[in-house]
VOBA-1610 file (N, C-alpha, C; in pm, whole numbers, padded with zeros to 5 digits, always signed):
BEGIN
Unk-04031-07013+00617Unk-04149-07095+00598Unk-04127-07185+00478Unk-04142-07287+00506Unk-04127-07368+00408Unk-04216-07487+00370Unk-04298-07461+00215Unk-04408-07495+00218Unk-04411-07636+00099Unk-04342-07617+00007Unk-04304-07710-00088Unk-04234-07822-00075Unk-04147-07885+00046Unk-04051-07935+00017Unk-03978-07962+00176Unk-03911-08020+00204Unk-03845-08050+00310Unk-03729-08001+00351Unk-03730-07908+00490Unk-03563-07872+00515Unk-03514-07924+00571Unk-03348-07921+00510Unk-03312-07985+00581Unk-03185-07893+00687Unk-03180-07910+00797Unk-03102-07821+00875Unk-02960-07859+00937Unk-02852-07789+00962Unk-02766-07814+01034Unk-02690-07716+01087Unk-02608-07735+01197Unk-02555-07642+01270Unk-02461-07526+01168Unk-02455-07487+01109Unk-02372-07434+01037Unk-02406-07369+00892Unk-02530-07423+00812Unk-02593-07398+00732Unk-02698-07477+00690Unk-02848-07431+00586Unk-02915-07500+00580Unk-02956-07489+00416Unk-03054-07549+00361Unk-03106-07565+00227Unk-03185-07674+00252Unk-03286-07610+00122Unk-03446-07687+00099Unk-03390-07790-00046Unk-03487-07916+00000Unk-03465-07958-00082Unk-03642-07951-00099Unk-03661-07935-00258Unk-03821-07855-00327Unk-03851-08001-00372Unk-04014-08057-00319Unk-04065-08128-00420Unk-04051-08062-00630Unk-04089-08135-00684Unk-04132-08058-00780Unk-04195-07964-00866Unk-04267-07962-00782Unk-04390-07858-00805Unk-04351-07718-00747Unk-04271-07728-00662Unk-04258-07574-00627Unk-04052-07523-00612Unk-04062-07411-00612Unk-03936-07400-00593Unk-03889-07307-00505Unk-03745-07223-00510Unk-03722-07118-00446Unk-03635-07155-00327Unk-03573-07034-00279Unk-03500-07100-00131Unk-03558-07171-00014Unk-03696-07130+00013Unk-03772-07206+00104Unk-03887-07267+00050Unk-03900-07342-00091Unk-03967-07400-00183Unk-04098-07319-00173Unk-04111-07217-00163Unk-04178-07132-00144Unk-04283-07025-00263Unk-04220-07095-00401Unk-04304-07067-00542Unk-04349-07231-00573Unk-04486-07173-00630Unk-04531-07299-00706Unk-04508-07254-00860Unk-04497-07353-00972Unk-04480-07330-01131Unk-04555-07208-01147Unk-04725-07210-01109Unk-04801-07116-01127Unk-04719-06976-01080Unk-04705-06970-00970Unk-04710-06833-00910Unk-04625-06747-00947Unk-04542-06737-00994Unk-04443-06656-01093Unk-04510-06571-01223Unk-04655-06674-01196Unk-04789-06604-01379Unk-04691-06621-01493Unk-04631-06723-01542Unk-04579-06723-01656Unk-04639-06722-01784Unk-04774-06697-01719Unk-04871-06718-01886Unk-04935-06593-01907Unk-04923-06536-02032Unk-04958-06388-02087Unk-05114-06442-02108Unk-05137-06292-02124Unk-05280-06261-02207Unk-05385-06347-02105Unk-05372-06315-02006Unk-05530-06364-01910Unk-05510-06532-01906Unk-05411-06596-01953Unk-05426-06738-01960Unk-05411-06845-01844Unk-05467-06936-01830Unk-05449-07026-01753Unk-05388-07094-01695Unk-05349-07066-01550Unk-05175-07140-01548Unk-05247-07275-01448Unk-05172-07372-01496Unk-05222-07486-01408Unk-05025-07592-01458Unk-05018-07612-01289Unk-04940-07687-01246Unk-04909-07838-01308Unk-04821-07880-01350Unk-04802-08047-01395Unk-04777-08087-01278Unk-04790-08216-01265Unk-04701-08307-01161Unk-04509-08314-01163Unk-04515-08260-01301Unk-04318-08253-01289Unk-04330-08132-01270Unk-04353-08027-01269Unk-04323-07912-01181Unk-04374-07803-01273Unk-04393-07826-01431Unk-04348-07748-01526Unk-04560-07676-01544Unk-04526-07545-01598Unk-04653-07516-01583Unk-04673-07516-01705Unk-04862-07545-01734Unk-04909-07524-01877Unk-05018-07426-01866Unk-05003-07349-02028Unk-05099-07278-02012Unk-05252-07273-02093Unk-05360-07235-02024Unk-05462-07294-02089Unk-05512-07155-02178Unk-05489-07090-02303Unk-05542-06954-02377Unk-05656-07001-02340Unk-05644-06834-02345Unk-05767-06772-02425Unk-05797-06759-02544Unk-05963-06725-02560Unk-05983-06721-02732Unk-05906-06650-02775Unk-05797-06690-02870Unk-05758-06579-02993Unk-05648-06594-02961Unk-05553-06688-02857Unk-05453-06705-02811Unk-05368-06799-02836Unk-05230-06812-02850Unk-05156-06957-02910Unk-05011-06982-02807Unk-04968-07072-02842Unk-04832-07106-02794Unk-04811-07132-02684Unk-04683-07173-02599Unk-04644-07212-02494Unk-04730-07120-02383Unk-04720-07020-02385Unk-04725-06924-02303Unk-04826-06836-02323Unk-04883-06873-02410Unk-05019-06780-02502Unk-04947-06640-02549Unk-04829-06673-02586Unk-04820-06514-02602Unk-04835-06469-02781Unk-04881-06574-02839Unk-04899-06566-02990Unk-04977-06524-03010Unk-05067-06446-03085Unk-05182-06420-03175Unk-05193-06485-03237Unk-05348-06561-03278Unk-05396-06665-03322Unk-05573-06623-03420Unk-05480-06619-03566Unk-05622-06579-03656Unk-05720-06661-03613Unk-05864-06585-03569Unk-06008-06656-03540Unk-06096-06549-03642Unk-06176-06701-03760Unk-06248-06646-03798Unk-06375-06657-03752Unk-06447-06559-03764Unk-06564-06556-03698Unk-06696-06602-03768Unk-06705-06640-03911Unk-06806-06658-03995Unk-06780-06817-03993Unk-06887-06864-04009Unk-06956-07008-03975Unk-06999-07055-04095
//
């Protein structure tokens, strides 16, 4: 099944070629679906393929996997 991307076939062997957004032998992962983002965070897809992640409160970095001092007094 091939959901990302276009196959291409021939008598003898075949391979996907993957839009960007998704990958795999039958383009069959999107950036998201692998969950590359820790701590409950938000995975949302770019148009170049690459995923970003949106923390949570108290969360930092690429991947949210930082701890991030929140003070709580106003």
């Amino acid at each position: 099944r091939n959901i990302g991307g276009t196959q291409f076939c021939d008598t003898e062997s075949w391979y996907c070629e993957c839009l960007k957004t998704h990958s795999g032998d039958l383009c069959q992962f999107t950036a998201c679906e692998r969950s590359p983002c820790g701590h409950g965070a938000t995975c949302v897809p770019k148009p170049s393929g690459d995923p970003v992640c949106l923390c949570p409160y108290g969360r930092a970095g690429v991947l949210c996997l930082d701890g991030k001092y929140v003070n709580s007094q106003l």
